[in-house]
C-alpha positions as a Markdown table, in Angstrom:
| # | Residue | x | y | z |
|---|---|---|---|---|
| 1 | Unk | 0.0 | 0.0 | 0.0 |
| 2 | Unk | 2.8 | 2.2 | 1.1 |
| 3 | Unk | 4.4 | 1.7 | -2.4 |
| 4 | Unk | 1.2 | 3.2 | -4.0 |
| 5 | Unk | 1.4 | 5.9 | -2.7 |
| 6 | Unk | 4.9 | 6.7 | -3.0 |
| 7 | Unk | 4.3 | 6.3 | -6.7 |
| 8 | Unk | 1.5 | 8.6 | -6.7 |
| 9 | Unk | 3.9 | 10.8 | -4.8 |
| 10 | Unk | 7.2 | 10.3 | -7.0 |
| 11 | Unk | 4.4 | 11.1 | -10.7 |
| 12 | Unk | 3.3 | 14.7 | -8.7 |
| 13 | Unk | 5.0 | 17.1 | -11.1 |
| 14 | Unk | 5.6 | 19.1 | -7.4 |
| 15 | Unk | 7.5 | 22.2 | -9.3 |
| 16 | Unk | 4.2 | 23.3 | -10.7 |
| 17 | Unk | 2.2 | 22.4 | -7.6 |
| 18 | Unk | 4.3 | 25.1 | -5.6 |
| 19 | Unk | 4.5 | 27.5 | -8.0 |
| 20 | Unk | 0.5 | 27.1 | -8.8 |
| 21 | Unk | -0.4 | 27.5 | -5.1 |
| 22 | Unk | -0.3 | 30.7 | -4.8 |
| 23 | Unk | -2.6 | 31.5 | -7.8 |
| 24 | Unk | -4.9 | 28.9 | -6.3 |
| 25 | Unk | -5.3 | 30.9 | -3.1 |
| 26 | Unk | -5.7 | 34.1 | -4.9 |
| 27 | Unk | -8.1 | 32.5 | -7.2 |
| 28 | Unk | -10.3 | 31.0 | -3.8 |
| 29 | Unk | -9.7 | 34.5 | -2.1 |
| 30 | Unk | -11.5 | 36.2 | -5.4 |
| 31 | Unk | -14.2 | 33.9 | -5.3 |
| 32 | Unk | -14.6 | 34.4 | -2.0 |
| 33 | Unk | -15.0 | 38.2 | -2.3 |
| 34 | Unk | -17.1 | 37.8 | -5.1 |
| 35 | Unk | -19.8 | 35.7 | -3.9 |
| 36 | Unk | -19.6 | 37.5 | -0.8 |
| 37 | Unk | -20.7 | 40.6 | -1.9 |
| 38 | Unk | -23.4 | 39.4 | -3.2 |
| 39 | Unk | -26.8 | 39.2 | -1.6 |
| 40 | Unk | -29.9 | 37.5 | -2.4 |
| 41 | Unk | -32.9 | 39.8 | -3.2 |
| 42 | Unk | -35.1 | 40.3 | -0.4 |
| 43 | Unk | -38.4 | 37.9 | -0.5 |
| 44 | Unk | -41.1 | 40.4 | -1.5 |
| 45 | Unk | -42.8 | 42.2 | 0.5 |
| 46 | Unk | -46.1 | 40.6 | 1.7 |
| 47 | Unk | -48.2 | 43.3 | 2.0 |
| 48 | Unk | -48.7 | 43.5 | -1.5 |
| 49 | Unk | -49.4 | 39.9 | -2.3 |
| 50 | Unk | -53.1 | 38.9 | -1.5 |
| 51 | Unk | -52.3 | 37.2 | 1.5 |
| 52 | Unk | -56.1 | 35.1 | 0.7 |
| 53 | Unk | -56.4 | 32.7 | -2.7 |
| 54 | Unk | -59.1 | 34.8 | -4.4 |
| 55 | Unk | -61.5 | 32.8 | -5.7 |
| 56 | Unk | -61.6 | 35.2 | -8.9 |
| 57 | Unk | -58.2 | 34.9 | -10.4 |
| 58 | Unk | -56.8 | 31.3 | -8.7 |
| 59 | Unk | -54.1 | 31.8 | -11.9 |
| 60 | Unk | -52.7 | 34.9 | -9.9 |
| 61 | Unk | -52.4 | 33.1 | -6.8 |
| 62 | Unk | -50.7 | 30.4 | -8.4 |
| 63 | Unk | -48.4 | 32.4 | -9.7 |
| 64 | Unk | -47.6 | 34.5 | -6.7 |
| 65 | Unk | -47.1 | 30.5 | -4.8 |
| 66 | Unk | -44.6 | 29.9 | -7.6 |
| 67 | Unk | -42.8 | 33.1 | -7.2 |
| 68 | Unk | -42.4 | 32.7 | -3.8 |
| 69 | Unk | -41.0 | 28.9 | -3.7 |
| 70 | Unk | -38.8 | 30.3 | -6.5 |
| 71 | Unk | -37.1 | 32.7 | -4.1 |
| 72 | Unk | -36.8 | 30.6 | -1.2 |
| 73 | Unk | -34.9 | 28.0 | -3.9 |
| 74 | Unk | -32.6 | 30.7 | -4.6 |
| 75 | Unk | -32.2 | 32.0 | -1.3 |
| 76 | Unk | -30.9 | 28.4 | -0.1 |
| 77 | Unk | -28.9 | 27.6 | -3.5 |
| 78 | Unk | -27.3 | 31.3 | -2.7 |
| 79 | Unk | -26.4 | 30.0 | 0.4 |
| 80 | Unk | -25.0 | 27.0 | -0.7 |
| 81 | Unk | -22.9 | 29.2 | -2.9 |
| 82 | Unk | -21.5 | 30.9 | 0.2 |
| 83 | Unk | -21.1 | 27.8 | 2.0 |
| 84 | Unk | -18.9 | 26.0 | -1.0 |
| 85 | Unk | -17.0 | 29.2 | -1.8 |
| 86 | Unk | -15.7 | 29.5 | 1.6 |
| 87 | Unk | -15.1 | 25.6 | 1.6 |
| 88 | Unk | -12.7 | 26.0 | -1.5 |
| 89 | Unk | -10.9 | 29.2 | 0.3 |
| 90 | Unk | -10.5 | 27.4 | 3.3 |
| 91 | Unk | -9.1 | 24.5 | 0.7 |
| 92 | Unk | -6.9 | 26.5 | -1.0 |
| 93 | Unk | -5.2 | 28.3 | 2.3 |
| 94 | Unk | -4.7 | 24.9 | 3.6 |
| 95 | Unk | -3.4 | 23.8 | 0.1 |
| 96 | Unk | -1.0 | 26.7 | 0.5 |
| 97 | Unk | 0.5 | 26.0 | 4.3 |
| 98 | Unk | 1.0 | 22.2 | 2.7 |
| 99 | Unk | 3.0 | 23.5 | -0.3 |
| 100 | Unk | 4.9 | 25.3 | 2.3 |
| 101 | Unk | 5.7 | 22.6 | 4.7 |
| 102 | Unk | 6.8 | 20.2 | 1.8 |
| 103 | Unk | 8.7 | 22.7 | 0.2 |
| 104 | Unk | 10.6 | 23.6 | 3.7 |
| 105 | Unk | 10.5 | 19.3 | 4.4 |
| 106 | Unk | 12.4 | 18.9 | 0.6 |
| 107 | Unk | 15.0 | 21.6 | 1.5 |
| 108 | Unk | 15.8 | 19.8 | 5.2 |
| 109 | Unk | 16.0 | 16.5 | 3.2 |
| 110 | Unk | 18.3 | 18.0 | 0.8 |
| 111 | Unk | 20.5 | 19.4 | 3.8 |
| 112 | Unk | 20.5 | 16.0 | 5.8 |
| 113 | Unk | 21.5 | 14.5 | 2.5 |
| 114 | Unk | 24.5 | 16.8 | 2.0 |
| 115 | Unk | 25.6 | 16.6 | 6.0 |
| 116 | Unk | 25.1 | 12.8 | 5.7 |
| 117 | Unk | 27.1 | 12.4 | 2.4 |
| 118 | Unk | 30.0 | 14.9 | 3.9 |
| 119 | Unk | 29.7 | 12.4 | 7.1 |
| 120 | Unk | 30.3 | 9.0 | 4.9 |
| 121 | Unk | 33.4 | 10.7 | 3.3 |
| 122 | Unk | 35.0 | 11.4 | 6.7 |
| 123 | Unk | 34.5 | 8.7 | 7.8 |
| 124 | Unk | 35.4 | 6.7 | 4.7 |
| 125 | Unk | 38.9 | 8.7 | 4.9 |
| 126 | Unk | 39.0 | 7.8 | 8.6 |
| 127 | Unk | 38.5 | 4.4 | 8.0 |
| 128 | Unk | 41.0 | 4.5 | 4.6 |
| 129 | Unk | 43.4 | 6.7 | 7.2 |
| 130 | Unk | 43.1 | 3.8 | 9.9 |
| 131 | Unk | 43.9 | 1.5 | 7.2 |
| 132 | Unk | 46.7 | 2.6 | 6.3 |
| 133 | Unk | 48.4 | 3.7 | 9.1 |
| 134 | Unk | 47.5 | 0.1 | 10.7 |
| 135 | Unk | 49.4 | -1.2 | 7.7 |
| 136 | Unk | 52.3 | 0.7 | 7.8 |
């Protein structure tokens, strides 16, 4: 399992993942500002819808029913618009702290390798030193 994902991992083309990551934020942070400056239109006011069905024009009341459950349905799929925008900002800030962290992670590896690598060649010398000194 561990070696799936470590293939998944290895194919991430992570250059353009970093470098992307910032135009992903900006992109959520725009959306974000976007959607939430808009507002839904206020539900009509009541007092001029017949608040009785009149028995003289039932088309009308129909109509007015209709209007209103059309409003309520964009009311909620406005807030659903919120709700999803601020899902994908809070995404794409999270995306960006994880770009960081892996981008900081990469540099320590790189550093470790380099300390380790200078390590083996001491003590390769050492050991070649030892060596020949023991021989001699």
């Amino acid at each position: 399992m561990a070696i799936g994902w470590l293939t998944v991992l290895q194919n991430v083309p992570w250059a353009e993942v970093i470098s992307n990551a910032p135009k992903v934020a900006d992109g959520a942070k725009k959306l974000w500002k976007n959607i939430g400056k808009k507002t839904p239109a206020p539900p009509t006011d009541e007092a001029g819808v017949a608040s009785a069905p009149s028995p003289e024009n039932p088309e009308m009341t129909a109509l007015q029913d209709r209007i209103l459950a059309l409003e309520a349905a964009t009311a909620d799929l406005h807030d659903q618009m919120l709700a999803s925008s601020e899902l994908i900002k809070a995404l794409a800030e999270q995306n960006t702290q994880l770009i960081q962290n892996i981008e900081a992670n990469r540099v320590r590896v790189l550093r470790l390798t380099g300390i380790t690598a200078f390590v083996a060649i001491i003590a390769v010398a050492g050991l070649v030193l030892a060596l020949v000194t023991h021989a001699g």
